[in-house]
N, C-alpha and C positions, 0 to 999 in steps of 0.2 A: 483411547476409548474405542472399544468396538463398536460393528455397524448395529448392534442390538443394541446398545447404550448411547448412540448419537442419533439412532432415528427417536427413540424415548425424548430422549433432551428437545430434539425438533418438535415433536409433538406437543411437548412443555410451554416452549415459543410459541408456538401459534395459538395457544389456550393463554396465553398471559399477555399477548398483543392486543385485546380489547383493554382492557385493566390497566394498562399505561399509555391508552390516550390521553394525547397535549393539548391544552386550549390554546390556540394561538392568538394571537390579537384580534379580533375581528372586523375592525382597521383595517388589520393589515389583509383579512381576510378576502375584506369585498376588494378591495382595491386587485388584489391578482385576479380573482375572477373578471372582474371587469376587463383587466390585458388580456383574460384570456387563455393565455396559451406561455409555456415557459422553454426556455434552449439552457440544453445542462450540456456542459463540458468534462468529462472523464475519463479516471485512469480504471476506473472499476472494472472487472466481469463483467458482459453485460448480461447475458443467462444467469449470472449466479446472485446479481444483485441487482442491477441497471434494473431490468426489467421488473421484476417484484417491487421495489420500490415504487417507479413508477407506475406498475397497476393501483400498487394503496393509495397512493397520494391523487390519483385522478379522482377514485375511489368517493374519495374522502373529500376532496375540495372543487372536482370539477373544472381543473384546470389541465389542459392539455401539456404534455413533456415531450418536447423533441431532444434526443441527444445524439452526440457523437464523442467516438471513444478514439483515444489517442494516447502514447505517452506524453510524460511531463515536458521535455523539452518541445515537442510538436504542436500541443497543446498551446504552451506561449507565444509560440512562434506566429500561431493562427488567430492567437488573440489582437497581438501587436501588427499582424499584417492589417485584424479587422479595422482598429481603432486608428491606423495610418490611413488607411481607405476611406473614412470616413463611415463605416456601413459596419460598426459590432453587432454582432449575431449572438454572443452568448451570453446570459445572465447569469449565468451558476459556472464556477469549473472547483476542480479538485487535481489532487496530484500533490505528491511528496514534496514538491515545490515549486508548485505552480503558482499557490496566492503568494507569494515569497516574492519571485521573480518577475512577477504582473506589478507586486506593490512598489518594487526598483523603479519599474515602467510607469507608475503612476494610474495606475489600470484597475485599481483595487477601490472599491467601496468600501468608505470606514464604518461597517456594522457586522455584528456578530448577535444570534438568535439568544433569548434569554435562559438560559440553560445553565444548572452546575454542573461544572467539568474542574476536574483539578488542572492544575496552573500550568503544569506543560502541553495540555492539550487548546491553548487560548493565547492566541496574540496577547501580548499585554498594551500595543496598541490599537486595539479591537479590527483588526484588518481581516483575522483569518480565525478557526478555529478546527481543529483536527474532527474528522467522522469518522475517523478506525485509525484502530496502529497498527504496525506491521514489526513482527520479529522477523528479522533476515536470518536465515542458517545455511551451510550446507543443506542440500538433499540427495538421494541415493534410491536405486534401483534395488532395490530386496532381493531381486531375481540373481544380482551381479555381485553383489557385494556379498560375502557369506557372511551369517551370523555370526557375530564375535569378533570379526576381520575390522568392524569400520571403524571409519578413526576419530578416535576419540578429542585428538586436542590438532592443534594447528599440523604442530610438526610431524604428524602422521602422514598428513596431506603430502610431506617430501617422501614418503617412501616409495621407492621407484617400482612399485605393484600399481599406482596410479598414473603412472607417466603417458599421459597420453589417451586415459580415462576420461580425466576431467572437462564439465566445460561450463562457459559461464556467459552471462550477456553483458556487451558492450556497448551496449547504448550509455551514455555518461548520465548515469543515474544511480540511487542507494540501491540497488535492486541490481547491480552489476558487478563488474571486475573493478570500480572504480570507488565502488562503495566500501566494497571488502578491502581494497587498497586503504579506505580512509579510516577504516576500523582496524587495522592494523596498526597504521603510523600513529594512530589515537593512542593504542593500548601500548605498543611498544616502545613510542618512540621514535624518530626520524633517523638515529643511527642504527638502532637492531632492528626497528621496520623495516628499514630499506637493504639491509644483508638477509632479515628474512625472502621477501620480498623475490631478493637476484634469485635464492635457490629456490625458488617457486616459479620463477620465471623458466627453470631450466626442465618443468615438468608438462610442456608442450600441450598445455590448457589450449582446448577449442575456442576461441572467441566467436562467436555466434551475432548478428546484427539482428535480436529477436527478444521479445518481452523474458523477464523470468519463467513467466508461468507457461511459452514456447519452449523454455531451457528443458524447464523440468517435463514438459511432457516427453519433449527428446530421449529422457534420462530414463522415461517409464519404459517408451518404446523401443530403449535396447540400443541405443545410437552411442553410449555413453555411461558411464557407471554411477559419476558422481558429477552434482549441480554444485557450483560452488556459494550459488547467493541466491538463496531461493525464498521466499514467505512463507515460515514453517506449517501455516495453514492450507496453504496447497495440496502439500505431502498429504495433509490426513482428511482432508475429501476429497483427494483422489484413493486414498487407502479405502475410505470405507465405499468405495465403488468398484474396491476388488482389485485396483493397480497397487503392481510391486512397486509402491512407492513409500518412503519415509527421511525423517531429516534427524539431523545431527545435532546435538548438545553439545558441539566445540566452542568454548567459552573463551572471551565473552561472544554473542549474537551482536546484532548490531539492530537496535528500534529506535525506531524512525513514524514520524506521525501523515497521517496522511493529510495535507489543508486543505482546507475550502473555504471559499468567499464567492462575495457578490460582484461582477465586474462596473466598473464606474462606465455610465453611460450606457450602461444598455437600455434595447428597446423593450423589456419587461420590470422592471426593478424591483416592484413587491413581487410578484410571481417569481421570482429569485430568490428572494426572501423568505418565500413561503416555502419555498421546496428545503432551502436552507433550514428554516426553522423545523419540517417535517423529518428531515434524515437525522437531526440531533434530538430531537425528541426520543423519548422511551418507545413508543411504535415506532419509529423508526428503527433504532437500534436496536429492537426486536429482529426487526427484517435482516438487519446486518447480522447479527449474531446468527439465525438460521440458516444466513449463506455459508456459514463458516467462518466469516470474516470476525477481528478482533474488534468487539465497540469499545465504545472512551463513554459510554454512559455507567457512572458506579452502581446503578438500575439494573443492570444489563449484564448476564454474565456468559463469556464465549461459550460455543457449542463444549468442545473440546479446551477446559481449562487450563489444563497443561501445558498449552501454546505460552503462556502466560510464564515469564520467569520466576517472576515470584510464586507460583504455584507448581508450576513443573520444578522448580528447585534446580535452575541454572543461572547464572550472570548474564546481563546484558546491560550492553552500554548503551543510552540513551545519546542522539545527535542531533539539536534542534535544526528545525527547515532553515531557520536564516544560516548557521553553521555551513549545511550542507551546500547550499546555495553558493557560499562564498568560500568555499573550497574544490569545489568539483573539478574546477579546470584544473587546476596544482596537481588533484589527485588523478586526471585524466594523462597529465603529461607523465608523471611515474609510471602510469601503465605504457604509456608508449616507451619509454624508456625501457620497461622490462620485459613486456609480454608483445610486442610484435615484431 
């Protein structure tokens, strides 16, 4: 989509955001006002989403939002230090597997807001339910990569014109080297994943200790030609803001849902609920989808459809949060095994 056709589509959103307001319980309504004030935990943008969000919802309900942005492993790690301490701060968190790992922990509140979402996007033990998905792809510098040159399918990636091009994040998450490690031995296989795998090892990939969307601006900025696990929605709001950025259709992608829940024992617990209840709602994921970001409301349709497999006309493989959760280390040790 160009930037004449995603600023239109933006325009769209913000005209159709009164017209899918949610009634939330009103219950539940006074009860957060009465706490007050709410602490949200996330892996979001905060410019591109954190913030918006939180203007409406103040907006709208008058409840105060403190947050802090983190990745998913830090994120838990902060929760579980809070809740050992005696003293949990957060009501709200998110991340590719953060209610996942919180609900190992015991750390999770069993509620999810009243919302249709189809089945992958919803705990079936009502602990979490997804607020966006994420297509993981390659991405690529436009600048660097000639037209016609990019690679199309995995084994392009071995051709030694990228040796030493590539680079990806290491932090042990879907959004990393360890993710694409898991999308591979998923698709492959454990015997051709892992002979893929050695000769991929042997093409001197940068590991970087940096979020994806650090990766990819790297990639814009000339440091690097090609991202190799990027959130194809990146590529194209950074595109229509004029960077030589764009992502690959090497199939399959790898989606992955982002969860969110409410922490057990916090000091806000409807005001949790309410913010939950607001980012699943259709104004909510209005705001989501004007970031760029992909919503899980059937309401709600991304800025840029095409991110979308089923409408851009690519394959991806879906990987649920518990899955990912309870693979990651296996797939973190392959990576050590190949790539360091």
């Amino acid at each position: 989509m160009n930037i004449k056709n995603t600023t239109r589509a933006a325009a769209m959103l913000i005209a159709l955001a009164p017209a899918l307001a949610h009634a939330a319980d009103q219950a539940l309504i006074d009860a957060a006002k009465k706490e007050g004030s709410v602490t949200w935990y996330t892996t979001a943008i905060v410019d591109q989403f954190v913030r918006p969000a939180i203007a409406a919802f103040e907006a709208k309900y008058g409840v105060h939002v403190d947050y802090a942005r983190a990745s998913p492993p830090e994120l838990v790690l902060r929760v579980a230090n809070e809740a050992r301490a005696g003293r949990m701060m957060a009501d709200l968190v998110d991340g590719t597997t953060t209610a996942v790992d919180l609900r190992k922990l015991d750390l999770m509140e069993k509620w999810i807001p009243a919302v249709k979402l189809a089945d992958r996007y919803v705990d079936p033990d009502g602990y979490w339910a997804a607020c966006n998905e994420y297509i993981l792809t390659p991405g690529y510098n436009t600048d660097l990569v000639a037209k016609g040159t990019e690679p199309k399918n995995w084994n392009d990636l071995l051709d030694p014109r990228w040796k030493g091009k590539m680079a990806w994040n290491t932090i042990p998450v879907a959004s990393a080297a360890q993710g694409f490690i898991g999308l591979v031995l998923t698709e492959m296989g454990e015997e051709k994943g892992r002979a893929y795998l050695e000769k991929l090892g042997k093409q001197d990939i940068h590991g970087l200790k940096a979020t994806a969307r650090q990766v990819l601006d790297q990639v814009i900025a000339g440091e690097y030609s090609i991202a190799l696990q990027i959130f194809n929605n990146h590529a194209t709001i950074s595109a229509a803001r004029g960077a030589p950025a764009g992502w690959l259709k090497t199939e399959p992608a790898l989606a992955v849902n982002v969860t969110m829940g409410v922490t057990k024992g916090s000091p806000h617990p409807n005001a949790g609920k309410l913010l939950f209840d607001f980012i699943l709602s259709d104004e909510g994921q209005a705001i989501m989808a004007k970031a760029g970001e992909l919503p899980v409301s059937p309401n709600v349709p991304p800025l840029v459809p095409d991110l979308r497999p089923e409408i851009g006309k690519f394959r991806a493989t879906y990987i649920p949060a518990d899955r990912l959760q309870a693979s990651m280390a296996a797939w973190n040790k392959v990576y050590e095994e190949y790539f360091r």
